[in-house]
N, C-alpha and C positions, 0 to 999 in steps of 0.2 A: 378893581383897584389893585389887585394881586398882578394881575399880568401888567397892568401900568407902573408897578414899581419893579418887577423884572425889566420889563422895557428899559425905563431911565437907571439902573443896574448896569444893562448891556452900553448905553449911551457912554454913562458914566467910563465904562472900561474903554470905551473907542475916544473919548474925546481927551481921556487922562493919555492913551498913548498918544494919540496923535497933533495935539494943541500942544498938549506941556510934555511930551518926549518922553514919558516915563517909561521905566521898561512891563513889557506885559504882565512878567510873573508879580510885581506890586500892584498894577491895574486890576487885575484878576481878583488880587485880596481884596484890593479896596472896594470893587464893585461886589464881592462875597459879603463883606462886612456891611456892605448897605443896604442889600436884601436881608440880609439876618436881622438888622434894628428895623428896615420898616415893615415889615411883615409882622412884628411883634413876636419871635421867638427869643426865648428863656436865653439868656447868655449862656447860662449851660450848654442849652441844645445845641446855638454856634460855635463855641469851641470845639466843642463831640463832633459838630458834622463836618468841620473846615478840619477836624485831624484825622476822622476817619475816611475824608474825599481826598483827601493829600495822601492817607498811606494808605487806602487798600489801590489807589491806583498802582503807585509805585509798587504794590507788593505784587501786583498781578503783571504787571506789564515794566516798571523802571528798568532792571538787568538787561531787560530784550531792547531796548533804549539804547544803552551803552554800549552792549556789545555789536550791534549795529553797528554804532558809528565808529568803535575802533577798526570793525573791519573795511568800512568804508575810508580809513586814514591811509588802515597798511595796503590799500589800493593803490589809492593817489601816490603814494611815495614812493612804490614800488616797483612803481609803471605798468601795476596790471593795465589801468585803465587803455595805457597804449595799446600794449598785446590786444586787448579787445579789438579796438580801433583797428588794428591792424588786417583783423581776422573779418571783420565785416567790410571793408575797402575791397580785399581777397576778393569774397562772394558776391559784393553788391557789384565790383567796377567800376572802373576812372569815370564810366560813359552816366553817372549816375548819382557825380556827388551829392548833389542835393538828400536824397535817399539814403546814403551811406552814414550821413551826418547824422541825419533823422533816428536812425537805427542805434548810432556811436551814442545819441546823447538817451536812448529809451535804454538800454542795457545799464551804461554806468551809473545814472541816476537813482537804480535800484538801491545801492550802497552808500553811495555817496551822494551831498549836499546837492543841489543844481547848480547855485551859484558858485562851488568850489571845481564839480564839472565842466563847466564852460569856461573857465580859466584855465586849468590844464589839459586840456583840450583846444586853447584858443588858436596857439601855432600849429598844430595839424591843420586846423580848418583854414586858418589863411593859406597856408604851403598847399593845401589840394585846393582852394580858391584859385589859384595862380597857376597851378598844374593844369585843372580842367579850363582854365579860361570863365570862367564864371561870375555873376556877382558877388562881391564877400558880403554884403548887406543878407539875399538868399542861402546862403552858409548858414549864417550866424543865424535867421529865425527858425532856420528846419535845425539846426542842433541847440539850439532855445526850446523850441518845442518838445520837439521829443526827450529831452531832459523831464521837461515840467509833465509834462503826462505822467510818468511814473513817479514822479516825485511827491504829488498830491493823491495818487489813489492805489501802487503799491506799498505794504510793505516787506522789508525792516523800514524803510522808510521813515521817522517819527512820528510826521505829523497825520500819517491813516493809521499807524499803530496805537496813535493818543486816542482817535476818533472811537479807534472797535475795543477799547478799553472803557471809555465812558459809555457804551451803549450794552456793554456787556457780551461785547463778541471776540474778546480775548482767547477765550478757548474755541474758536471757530476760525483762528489765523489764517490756516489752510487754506481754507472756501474764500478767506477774503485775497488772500495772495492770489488763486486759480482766477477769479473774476475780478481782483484788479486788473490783472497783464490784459484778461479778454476784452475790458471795456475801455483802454486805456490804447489798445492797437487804436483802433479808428479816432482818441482823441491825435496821438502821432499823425496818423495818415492826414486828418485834416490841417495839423500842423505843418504840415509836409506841403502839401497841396499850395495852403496859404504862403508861404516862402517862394515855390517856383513863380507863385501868377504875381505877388508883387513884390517880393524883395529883388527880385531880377531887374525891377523900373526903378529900383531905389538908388542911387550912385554915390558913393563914401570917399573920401580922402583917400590915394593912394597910402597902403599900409606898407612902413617898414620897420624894420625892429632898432632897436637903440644904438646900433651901433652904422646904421642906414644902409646895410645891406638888403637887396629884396629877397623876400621867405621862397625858402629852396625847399621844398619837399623832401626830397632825397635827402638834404643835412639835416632838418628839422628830426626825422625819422633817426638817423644817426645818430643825433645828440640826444637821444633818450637814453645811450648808451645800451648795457645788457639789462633784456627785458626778459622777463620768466617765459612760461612756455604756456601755449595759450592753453592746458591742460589745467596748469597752477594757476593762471589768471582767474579763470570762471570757477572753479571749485570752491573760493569763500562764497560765492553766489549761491550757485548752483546745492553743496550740498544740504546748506540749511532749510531751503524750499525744500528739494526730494525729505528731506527726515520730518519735515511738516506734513509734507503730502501723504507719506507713507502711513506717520501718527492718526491723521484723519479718516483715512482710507481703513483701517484697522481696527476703529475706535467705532467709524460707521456702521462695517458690516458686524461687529457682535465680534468677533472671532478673541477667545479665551486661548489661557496658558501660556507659559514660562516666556515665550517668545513674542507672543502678543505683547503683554505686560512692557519687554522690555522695546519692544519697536515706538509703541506707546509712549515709553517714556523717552525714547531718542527724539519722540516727534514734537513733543513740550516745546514752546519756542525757545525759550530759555535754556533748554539743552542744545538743539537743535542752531541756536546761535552763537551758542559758546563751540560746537564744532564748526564750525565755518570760522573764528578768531583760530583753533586751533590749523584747521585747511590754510589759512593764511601766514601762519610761521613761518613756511618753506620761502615765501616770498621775499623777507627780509634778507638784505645785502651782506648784513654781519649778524652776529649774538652780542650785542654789549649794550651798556646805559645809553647810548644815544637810542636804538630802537624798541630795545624789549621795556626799555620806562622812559623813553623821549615821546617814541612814536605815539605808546599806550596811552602814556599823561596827557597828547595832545586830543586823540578820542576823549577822554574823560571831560575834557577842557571843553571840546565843543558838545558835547553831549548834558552837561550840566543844566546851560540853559533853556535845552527842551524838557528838560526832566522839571524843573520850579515850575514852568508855563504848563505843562501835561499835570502835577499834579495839583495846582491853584485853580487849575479849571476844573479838577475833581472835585476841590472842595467848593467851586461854584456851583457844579452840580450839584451836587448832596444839600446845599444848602435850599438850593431851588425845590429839589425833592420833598425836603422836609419843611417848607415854606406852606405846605395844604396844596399844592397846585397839582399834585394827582387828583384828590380828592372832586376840587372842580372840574378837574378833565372829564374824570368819569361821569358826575353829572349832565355834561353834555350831550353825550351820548355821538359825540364826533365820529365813530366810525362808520354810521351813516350818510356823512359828509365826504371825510376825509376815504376811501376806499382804495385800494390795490394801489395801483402806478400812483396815482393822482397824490397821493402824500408824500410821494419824494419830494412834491414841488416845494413843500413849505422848509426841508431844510437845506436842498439848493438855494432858496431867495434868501435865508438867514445867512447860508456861510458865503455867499456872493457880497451879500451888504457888507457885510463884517470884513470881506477881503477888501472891496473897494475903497471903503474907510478907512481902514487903519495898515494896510500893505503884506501884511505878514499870514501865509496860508496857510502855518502850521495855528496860529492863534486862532484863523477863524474854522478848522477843524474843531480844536479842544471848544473851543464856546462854543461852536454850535451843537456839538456831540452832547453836551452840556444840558444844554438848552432841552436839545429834543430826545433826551433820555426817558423821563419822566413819562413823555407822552406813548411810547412802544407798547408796553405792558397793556396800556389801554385800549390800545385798537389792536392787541393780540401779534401783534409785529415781533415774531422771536424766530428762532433755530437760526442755524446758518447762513443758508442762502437769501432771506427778508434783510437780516441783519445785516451782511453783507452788503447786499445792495442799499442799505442806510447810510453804510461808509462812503458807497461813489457817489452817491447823491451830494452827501456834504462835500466832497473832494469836488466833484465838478463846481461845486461853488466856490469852493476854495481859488477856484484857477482861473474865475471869474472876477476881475480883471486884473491882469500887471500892471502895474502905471506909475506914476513917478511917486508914490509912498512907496513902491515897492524895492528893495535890495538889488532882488535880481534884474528887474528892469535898468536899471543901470550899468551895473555890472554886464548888460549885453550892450547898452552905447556906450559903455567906455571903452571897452573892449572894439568895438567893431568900428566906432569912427560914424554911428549913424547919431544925424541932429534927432531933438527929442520930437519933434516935428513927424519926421520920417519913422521914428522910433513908435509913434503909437500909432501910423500907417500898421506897421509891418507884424509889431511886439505886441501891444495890444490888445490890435485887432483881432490878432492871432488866438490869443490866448482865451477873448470872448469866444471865439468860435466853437475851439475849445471844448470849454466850457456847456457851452448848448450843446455840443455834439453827446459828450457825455453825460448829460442829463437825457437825452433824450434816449440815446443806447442802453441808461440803465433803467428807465420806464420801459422801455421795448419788452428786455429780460424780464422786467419783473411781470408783465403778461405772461412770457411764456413759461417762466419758471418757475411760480410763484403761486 
């Protein structure tokens, strides 16, 4: 009866967003508030647990939220993302757009939104569309793809940072950032793959811009005007991972003393995130209100409602936790069942269903994270690298499927000019594959690593 009214709990949260349009962080409460009454817990206890799942989330992980996505703003505005773009075109070659794209959208997705990605991003890829002679439909799924890879299983990212906060792998960022990027290449490559073999058959309305000039590469490039230097571009990136990497590395092997202590504390993501905001200073065009509290305010702005959804899924958590449903788990004695790989399956098929449902992959991270919190403890599923691989597991379902509930699925046929038709040919399909690739990649690892 306990997992039957969790069950119609999760229904409740998918059918309030997606029937009556509510937004998640209310769905969230309301399905919190109806496992709390039908489970028979004290109104006490639901208060306690719906404010304790709300703040120790936010305590341990919100900041590293924010600071994320303002760095991910003063990207976008400041054309690091171009310089990127620029510096992979350099390396990959004209003879190779497809790839190039692929590469442009796994990079800047790190920081930045996907959907926010593939819109400034859109005129490069048509302008090298039309430079390489190529399909723009294969453009746009290989820089779709490779967006979405890193957007559901690295972070700063939100929606994997929401995930390794409710499973309690917060202080384990590191391990989950090194085996995002690894297990997330091959979701890219198959995204990649999937674009050349059929968005090339796909054929779109000749694309021009509003003023019905056709996209000149060369001006396109030009009109980004002056762009930083691809040293400043990847340094909000770049140095918050190294001071991650460095904290964990540090913290592993034992190593004591004054310098320890302090590399430690540069590695805290929270630190380690607010230096990559400060690495990003240089990038801004001036010092005045329109940036240092335009730009800032506009991170905040979009950062706010991952923060209600991350932490109402905390308090779904907590609530589920203290609902007795450990207590059952352990009587089962499921780790006889459930064993090594074979357990990622159960929360790839939750955070898939949840994706396909309701469209949003940062919502079915936090719920599924949620969900299969409770159960870790019990089948001894802890440290880093298990934990870890808990996060791509749910990520891989996360990205399992895009389709017309989903933002970004659109956002890639409005942009690209492809019918919805051809769209879940190319977008979709893609994304399924995705998906399986990455669940199967992160079962591999966890044989071997694990």
């Amino acid at each position: 009866m306990l997992f039957l009214i969790i069950a119609i709990g999760v229904l409740l949260i998918v059918l309030a967003t997606t029937k009556f349009k509510l937004h998640p962080f209310m769905s969230l409460l309301l399905g919190t508030l109806f496992v709390g009454f039908a489970t028979g817990m004290s109104l006490e206890l639901i208060v306690e647990s719906i404010n304790s799942g709300f703040g120790n989330l936010m305590m341990s992980i919100g900041l590293v939220i924010v600071f994320g996505t303002i760095i991910g703003v003063i990207l976008e505005k400041a054309g690091a993302a171009y310089r990127m773009a620029e510096l992979v075109l350099r390396i990959v070659g004209p003879k190779r757009p497809q790839l190039a794209m692929s590469i442009i959208g796994f990079i800047v997705s790190v920081p930045v939104f996907c959907d926010s990605g593939f819109i400034i991003l859109s005129s490069l890829r048509k302008a090298l569309a039309k430079r390489a002679k190529v399909a723009v439909a294969s453009m746009s799924v290989a820089l779709a793809t490779g967006l979405y890879a890193t957007h559901t299983l690295v972070p700063p990212t939100p929606g994997p940072i929401a995930a390794a906060g409710n499973i309690g792998a917060d202080q384990y960022l590191g391990t989950v950032i090194l085996i995002g990027f690894i297990v997330a290449i091959p979701a890219a490559i198959v995204g990649y793959l999937w674009a050349v073999k059929v968005g090339t058959k796909i054929v779109v309305e000749e694309e021009i811009n509003e003023s019905g000039e056709e996209y000149d590469y060369n001006k396109v490039v030009a009109s980004f005007g002056k762009m930083p230097s691809t040293f400043q571009a990847f340094l909000p990136i770049v140095l918050p991972i190294i001071l991650i990497a460095v904290g964990s590395v540090v913290s592993m092997v034992g190593m004591e003393g004054g310098l320890a202590n302090f590399l430690i504390f540069l590695g805290k993501p929270v630190i380690a995130l607010f230096a990559g905001i400060i690495a990003a200073l240089p990038l801004l065009p001036k010092y005045d209100e329109e940036t240092l509290t335009g730009w800032v305010g506009k991170g905040l702005v979009d950062a706010a409602p991952i923060l209600l959804i991350t932490g109402a899924g905390g308090a779904f958590g907590t609530v589920i936790k203290n609902s007795g449903v450990e207590d059952i788990i352990q009587s089962w004695n499921i780790s006889d069942v459930f064993t090594g790989a074979l357990f990622l399956v159960i929360p790839f098929i939750i955070a898939a269903a949840l994706k396909t449902a309701q469209g949003s992959s940062t919502t079915a991270l936090v719920v599924t994270s949620s969900l299969v919190a409770p159960m870790l403890p019990v089948l001894g599923i802890e440290g880093a690298v298990p934990l870890a691989l808990v996060v791509m597991a749910i990520g891989a379902g996360a990205m399992t499927v895009s389709h017309v509930n989903d933002s970004f699925f659109w956002v890639v046929t409005q942009f690209t000019g492809m019918k919805v038709t051809d769209a879940y040919k190319a977008q979709t399909m893609a994304t399924l594959i995705q998906g399986l690739t990455t669940i199967i990649v992160t079962m591999i690892l966890w044989v071997i690593l694990v």
